[in-house]
N, C-alpha and C positions, 0 to 999 in steps of 0.2 A: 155275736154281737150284731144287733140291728143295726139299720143306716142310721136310724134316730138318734142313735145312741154318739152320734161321731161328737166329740168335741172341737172347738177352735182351733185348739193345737194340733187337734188331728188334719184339719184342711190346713193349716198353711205347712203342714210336712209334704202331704199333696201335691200346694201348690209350689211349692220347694222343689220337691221333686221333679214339678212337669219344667218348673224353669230349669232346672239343671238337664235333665233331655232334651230341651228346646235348644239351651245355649251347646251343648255337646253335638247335635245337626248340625246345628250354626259354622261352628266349629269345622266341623267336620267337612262342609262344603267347603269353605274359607280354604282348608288346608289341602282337598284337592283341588280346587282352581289354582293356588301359591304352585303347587307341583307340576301343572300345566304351565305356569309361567315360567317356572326354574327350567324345564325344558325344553321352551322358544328359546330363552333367553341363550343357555346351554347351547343350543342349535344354532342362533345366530354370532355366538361369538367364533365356534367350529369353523364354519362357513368362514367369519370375519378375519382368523388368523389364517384360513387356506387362501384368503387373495391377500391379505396383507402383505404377508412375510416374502412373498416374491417382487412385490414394488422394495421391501423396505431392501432387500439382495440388490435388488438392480442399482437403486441408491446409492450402497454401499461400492459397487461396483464403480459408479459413475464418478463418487466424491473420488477414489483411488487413482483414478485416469484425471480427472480436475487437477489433485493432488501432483501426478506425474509431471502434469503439462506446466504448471507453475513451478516446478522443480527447473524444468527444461527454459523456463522465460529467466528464474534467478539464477541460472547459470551466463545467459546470453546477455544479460544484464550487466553482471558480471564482470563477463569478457567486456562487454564496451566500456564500462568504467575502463578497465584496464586498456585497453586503446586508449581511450582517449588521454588517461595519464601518462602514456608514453607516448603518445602523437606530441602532448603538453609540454615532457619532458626533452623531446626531438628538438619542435621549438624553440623551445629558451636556450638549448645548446648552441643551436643555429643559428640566435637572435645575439648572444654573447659573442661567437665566436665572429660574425662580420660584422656587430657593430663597429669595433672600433678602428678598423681598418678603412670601412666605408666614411667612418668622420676623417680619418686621416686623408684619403683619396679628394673627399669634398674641401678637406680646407687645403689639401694642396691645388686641388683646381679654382680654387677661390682666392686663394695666393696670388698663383699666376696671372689670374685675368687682370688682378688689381695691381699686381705689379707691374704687368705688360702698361696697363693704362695711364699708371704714374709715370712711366719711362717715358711714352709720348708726348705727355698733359708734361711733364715739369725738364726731362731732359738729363735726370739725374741719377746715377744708377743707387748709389746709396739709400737715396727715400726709397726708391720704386722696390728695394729690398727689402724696406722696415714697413713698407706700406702692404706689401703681399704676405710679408709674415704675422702683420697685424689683423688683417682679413680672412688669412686663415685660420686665423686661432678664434675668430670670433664668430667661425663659419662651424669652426667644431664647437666653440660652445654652446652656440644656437642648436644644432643636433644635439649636442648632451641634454638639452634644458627641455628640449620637443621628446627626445623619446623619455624623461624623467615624467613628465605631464601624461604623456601617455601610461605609463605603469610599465614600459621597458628597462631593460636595464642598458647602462651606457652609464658612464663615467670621465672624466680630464685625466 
């Protein structure tokens, strides 16, 4: 068969053809550069998990000692609450058990001075009696009503 003789359909099989070789090179590069890249890429993560994984240890390393050491503060923590609950509870024992002696003491010394002073001032041993016991009692009330103000306890 002569050249002459080529039909239409014969050149575009041709040109069919040289595209499908054209696109197959194409290809072909395409897919060894991709392969060059998959093994930077490959290469750079290698590299990237042999320095990572030793920060990410020390890391871990460091959170478990962080960890320790906050263990070591909520325990000391702890304990001071608990001091101080018992220093609190010392306290209020200490604060109960002299209040009311110390009111007693103060209205018997508030008694007296006022009694002593009626016995002078009036001459009379009976008032200077009702007047000392009246000054006492109002020497303890006053205490009761000051440390009640305060948030102590104390009582009549």
């Amino acid at each position: 068969m002569p050249l002459a003789e080529i039909e239409a359909i014969d050149g575009l099989w041709i040109a069919l053809s040289v595209f499908f070789v054209l696109v197959a090179l194409a290809l072909s590069y395409l897919l060894v550069r991709l392969g060059g890249t998959v093994g930077r890429v490959s290469s750079f993560l290698q590299g990237l998990e042999r320095e990572v994984l030793p920060v990410i240890n020390q890391a871990a390393g460091t959170m478990e000692r962080v960890n320790m050491q906050l263990d070591k503060v909520d325990r000391m923590t702890d304990s001071a609450v608990d001091v101080a609950d018992s220093v609190d509870t010392a306290v209020r024992a200490v604060t109960l058990a002299i209040t009311r002696p110390v009111q007693k003491i103060s209205g018997v010394a508030a008694g007296i001075a006022h009694g002593f002073a009626s016995l002078r001032v009036r001459k009379n041993p009976r008032g200077a009696y009702e007047a000392g016991r009246d000054a006492a009692a109002r020497r303890e009330q006053e205490i009761a009503d000051e440390l009640r103000r305060e948030g102590g306890a104390g009582g009549t």
